[in-house]
VOROKE-369041 format. One record per residue: residue number from 1; residue in three letters; x, y negated, z of N, C-alpha, C in turn. Coordinates in nm, 4 decimals, always signed. Each point is the difference from the previous one (the first is absolute). Layout:
N
{rec NUM,'ALA',{X,Y,Z},{X,Y,Z},{X,Y,Z}}
...
// end
This chain:
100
{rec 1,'UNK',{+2.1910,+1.0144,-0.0048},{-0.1255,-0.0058,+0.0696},{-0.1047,-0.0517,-0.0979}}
{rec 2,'UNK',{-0.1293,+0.1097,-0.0158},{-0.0989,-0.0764,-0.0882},{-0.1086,-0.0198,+0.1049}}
{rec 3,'UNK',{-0.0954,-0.1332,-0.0505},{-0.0677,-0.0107,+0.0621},{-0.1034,-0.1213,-0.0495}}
{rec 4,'UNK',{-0.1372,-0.0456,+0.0056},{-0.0697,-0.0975,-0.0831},{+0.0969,-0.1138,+0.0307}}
{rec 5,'UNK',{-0.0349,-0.0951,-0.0529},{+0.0356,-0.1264,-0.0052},{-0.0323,-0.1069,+0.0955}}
{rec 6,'UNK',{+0.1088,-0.0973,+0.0689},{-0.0861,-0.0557,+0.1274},{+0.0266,+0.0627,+0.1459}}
{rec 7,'UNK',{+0.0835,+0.1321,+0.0060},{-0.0517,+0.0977,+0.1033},{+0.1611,-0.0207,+0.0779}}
{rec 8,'UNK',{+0.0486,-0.0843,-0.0132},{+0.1120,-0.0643,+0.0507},{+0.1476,+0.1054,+0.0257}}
{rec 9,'UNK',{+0.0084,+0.0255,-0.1342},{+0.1084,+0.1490,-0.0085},{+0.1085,-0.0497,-0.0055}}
{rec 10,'UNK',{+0.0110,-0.1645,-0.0426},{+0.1402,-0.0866,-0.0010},{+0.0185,+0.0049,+0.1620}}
{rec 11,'UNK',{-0.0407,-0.0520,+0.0806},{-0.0299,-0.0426,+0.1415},{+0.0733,+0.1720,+0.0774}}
{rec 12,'UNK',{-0.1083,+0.1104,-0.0432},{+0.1074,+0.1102,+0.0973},{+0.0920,+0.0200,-0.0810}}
{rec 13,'UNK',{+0.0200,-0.0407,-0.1225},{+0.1859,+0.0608,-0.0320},{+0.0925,-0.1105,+0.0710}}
{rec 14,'UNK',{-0.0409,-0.1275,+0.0203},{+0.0673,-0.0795,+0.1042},{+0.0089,+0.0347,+0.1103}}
{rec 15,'UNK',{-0.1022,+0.0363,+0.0792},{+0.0158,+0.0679,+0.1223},{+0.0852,+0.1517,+0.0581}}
{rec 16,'UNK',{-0.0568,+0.0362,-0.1553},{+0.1144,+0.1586,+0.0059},{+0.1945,-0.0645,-0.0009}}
{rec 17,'UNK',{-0.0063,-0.1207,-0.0828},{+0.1381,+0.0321,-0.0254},{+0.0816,-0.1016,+0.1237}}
{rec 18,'UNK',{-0.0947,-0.1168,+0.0798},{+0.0372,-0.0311,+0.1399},{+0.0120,+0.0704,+0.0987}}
{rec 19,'UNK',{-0.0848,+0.1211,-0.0131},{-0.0073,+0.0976,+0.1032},{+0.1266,+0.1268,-0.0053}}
{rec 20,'UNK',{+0.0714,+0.0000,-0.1267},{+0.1215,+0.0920,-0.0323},{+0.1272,-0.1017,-0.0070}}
{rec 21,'UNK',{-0.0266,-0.1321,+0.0307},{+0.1100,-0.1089,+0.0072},{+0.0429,-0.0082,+0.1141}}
{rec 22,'UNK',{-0.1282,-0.0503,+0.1126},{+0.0366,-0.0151,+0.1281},{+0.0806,+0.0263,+0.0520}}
{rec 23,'UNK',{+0.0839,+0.1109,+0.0109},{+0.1070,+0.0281,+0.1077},{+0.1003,+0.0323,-0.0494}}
{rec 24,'UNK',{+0.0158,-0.0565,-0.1539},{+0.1272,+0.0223,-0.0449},{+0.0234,-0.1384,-0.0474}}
{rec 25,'UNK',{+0.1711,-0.0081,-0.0743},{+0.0158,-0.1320,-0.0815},{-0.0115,+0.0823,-0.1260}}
{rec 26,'UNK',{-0.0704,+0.0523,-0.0324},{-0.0403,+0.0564,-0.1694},{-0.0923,-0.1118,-0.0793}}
{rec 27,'UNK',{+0.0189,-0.0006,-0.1599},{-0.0844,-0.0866,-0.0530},{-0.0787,+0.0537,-0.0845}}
{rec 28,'UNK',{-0.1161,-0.0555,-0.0535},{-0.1229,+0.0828,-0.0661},{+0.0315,-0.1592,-0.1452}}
{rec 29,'UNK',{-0.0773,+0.0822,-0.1186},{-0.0008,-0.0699,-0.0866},{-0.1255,-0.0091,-0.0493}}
{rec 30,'UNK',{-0.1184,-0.0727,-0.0136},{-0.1194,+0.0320,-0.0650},{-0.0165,-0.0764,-0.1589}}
{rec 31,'UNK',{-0.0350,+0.0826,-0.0852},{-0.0403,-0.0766,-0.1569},{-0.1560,+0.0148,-0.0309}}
{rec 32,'UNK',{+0.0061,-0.0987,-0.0569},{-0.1183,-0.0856,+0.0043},{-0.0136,-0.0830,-0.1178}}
{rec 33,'UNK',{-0.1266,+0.0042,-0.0411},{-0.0317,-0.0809,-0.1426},{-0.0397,-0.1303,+0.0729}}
{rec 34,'UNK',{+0.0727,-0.1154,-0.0140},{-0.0452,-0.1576,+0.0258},{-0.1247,-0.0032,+0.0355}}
{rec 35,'UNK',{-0.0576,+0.0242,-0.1327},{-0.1800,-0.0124,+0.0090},{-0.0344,+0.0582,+0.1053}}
{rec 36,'UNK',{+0.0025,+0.1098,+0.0333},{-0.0522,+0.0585,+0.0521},{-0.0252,-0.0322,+0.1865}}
{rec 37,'UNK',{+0.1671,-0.0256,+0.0295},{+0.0224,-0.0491,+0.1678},{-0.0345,-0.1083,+0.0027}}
{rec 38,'UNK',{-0.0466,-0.1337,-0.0973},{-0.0885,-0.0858,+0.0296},{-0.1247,+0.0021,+0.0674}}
{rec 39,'UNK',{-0.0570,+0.1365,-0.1051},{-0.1563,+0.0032,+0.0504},{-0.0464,+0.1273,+0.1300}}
{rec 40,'UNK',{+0.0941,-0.0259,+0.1113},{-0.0274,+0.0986,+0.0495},{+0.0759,-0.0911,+0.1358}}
{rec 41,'UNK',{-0.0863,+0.0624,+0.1079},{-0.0052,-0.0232,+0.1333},{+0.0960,+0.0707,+0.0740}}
{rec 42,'UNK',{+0.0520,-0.0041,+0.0807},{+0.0726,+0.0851,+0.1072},{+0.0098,-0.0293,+0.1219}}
{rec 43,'UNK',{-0.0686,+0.0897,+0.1002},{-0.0046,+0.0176,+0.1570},{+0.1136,+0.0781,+0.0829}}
{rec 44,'UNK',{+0.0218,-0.0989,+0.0705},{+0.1214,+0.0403,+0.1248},{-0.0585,-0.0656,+0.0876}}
{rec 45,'UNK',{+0.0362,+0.0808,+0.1096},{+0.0028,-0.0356,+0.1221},{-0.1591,-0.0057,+0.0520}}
{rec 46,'UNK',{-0.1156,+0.0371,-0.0483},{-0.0971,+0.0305,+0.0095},{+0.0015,+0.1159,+0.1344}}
{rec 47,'UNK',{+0.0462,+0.1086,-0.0570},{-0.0699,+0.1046,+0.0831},{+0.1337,+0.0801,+0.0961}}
{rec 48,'UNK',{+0.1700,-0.1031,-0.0386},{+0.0838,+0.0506,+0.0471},{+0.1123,-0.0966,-0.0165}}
{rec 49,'UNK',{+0.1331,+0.0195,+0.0886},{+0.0370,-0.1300,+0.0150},{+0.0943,+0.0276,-0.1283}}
{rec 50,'UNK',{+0.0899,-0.1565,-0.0616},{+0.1075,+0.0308,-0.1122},{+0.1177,-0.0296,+0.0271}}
{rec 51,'UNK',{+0.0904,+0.0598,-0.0364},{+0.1366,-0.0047,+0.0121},{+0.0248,-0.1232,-0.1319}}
{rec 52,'UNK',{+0.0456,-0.0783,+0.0638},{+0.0065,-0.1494,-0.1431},{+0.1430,+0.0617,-0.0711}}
{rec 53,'UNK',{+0.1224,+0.0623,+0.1159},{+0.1099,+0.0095,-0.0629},{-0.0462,+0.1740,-0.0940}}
{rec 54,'UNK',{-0.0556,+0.0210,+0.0151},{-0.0227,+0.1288,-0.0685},{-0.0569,-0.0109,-0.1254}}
{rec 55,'UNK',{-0.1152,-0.0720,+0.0077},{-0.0759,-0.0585,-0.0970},{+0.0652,-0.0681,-0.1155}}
{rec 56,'UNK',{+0.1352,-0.1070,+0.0786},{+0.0589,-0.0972,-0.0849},{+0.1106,+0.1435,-0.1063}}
{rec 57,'UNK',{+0.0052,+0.0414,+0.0422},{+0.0836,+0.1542,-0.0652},{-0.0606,+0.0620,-0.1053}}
{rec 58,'UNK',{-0.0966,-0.0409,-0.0353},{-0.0899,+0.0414,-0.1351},{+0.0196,-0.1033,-0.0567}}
{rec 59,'UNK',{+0.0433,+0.0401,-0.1580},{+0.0701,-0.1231,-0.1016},{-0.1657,+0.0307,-0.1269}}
{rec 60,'UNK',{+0.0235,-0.1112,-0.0395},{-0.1291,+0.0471,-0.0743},{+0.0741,-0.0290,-0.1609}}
{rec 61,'UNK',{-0.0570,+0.0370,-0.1213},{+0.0689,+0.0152,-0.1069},{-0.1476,-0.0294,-0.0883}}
{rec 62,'UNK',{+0.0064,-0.1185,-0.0808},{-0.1113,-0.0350,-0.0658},{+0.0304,+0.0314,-0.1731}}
{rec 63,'UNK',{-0.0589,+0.1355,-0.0515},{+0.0114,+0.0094,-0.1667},{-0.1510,+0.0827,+0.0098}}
{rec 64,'UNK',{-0.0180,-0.1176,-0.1155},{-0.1427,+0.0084,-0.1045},{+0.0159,+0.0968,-0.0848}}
{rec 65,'UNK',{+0.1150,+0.0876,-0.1100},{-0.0072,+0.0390,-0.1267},{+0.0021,+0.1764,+0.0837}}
{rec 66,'UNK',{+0.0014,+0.0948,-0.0868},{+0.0964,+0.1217,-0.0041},{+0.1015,-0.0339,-0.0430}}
{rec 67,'UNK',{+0.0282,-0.0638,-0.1211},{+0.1526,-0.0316,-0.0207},{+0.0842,-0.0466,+0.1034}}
{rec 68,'UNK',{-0.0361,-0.0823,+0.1171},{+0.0624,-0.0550,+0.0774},{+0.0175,+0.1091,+0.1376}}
{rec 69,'UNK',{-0.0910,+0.1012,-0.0055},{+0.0073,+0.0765,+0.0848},{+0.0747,+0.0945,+0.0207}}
{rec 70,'UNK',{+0.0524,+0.0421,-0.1299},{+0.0656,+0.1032,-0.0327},{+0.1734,-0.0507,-0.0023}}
{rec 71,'UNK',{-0.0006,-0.1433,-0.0216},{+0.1624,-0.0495,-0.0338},{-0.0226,-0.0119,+0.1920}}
{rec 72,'UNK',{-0.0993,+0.0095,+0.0808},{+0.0570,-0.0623,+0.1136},{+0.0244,+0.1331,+0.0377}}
{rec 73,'UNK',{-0.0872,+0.1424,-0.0024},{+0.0619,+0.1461,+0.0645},{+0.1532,+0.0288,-0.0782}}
{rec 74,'UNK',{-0.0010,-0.0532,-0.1407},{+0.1530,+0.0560,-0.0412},{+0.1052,-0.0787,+0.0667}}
{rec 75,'UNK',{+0.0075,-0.0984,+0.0868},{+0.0746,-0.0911,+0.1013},{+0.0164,+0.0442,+0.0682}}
{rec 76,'UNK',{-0.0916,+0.0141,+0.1010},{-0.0386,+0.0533,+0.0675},{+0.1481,+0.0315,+0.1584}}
{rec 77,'UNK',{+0.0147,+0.1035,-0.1203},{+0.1651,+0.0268,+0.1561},{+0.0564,-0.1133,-0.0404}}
{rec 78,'UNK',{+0.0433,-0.1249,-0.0766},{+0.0736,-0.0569,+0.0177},{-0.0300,-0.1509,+0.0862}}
{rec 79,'UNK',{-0.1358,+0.0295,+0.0812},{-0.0588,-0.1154,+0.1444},{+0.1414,+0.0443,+0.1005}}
{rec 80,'UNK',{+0.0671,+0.1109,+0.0226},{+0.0797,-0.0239,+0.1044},{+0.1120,-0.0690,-0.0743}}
{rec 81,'UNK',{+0.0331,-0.0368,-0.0606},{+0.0957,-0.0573,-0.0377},{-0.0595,-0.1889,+0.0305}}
{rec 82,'UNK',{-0.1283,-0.0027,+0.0123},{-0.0273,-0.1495,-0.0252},{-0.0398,-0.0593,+0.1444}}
{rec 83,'UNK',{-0.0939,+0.0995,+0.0504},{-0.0664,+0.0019,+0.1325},{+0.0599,+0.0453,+0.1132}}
{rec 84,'UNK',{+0.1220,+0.0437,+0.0186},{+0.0794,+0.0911,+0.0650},{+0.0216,+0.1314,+0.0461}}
{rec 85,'UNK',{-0.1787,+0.0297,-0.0409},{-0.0247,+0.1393,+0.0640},{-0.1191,+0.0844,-0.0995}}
{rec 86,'UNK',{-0.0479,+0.1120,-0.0052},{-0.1364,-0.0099,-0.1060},{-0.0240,+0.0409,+0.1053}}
{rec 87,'UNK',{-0.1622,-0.0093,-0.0811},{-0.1406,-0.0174,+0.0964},{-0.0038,+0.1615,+0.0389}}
{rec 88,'UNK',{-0.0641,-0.0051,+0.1066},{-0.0162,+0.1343,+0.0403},{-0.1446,+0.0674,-0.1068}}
{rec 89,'UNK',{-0.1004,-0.1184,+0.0019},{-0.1015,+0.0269,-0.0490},{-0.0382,-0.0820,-0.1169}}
{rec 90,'UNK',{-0.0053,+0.0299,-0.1283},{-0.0398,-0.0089,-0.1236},{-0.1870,+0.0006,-0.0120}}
{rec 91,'UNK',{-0.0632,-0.0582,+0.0192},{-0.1424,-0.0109,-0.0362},{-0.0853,-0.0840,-0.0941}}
{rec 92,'UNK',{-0.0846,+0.0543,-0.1096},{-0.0569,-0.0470,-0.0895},{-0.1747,-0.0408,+0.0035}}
{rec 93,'UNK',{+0.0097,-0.1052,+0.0537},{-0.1870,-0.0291,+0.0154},{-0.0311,-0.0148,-0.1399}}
{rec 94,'UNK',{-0.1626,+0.0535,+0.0277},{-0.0874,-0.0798,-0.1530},{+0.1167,+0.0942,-0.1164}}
{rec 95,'UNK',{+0.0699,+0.1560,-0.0307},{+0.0049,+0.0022,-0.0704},{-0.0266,+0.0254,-0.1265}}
{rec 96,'UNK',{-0.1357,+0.0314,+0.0218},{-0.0841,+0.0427,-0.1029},{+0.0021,-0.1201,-0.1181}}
{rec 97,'UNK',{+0.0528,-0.1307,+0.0305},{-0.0343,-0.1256,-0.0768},{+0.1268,-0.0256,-0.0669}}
{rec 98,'UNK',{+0.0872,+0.1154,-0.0062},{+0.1513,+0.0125,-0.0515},{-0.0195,+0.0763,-0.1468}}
{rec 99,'UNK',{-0.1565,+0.0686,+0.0239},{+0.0071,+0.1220,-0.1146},{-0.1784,+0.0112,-0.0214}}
{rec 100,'UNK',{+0.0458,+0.0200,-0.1460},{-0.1498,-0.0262,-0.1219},{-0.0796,+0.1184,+0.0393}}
// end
């Protein structure tokens, strides 16, 4: 998803991936540069109600580098071995800040 800056594109990929959680026990994975989920806001429950156990089902994964990004996709299948299950959903915020 492109879109200016500010325009809260972290916020509906949260909402997209609570809204494909809800009625299952599936798990979502989101990556994320540190910096970045500091400086940024996120709305729930504003304009619709939240599933907390759905919500709590999104694991979040904090790497700053490309180097670190790339050793975490070559892992990758080996989260069911650690987590018990892999994520249904693999998602990359902010990744434009992965690459020059």
């Amino acid at each position: 998803m492109v879109a200016p800056k500010d325009s809260y594109k972290t916020t509906l990929l949260f909402h997209l991936l609570h809204n494909s959680l809800e009625d299952t026990q599936e798990t979502a994975v989101v990556v994320t540069p540190k910096s970045s989920l500091y400086s940024k806001s996120l709305f729930f429950g504003r304009y619709s109600p939240v599933d907390i156990e759905a919500l709590s089902r999104i694991g979040l994964k904090l790497i700053d580098s490309y180097e670190e990004l790339v050793q975490y996709l070559l892992d990758f299948h080996l989260l069911p071995s650690v987590v018990g299950t892999a994520p249904l959903i693999l998602a990359i915020d902010s990744a434009n800040s992965y690459f020059d």
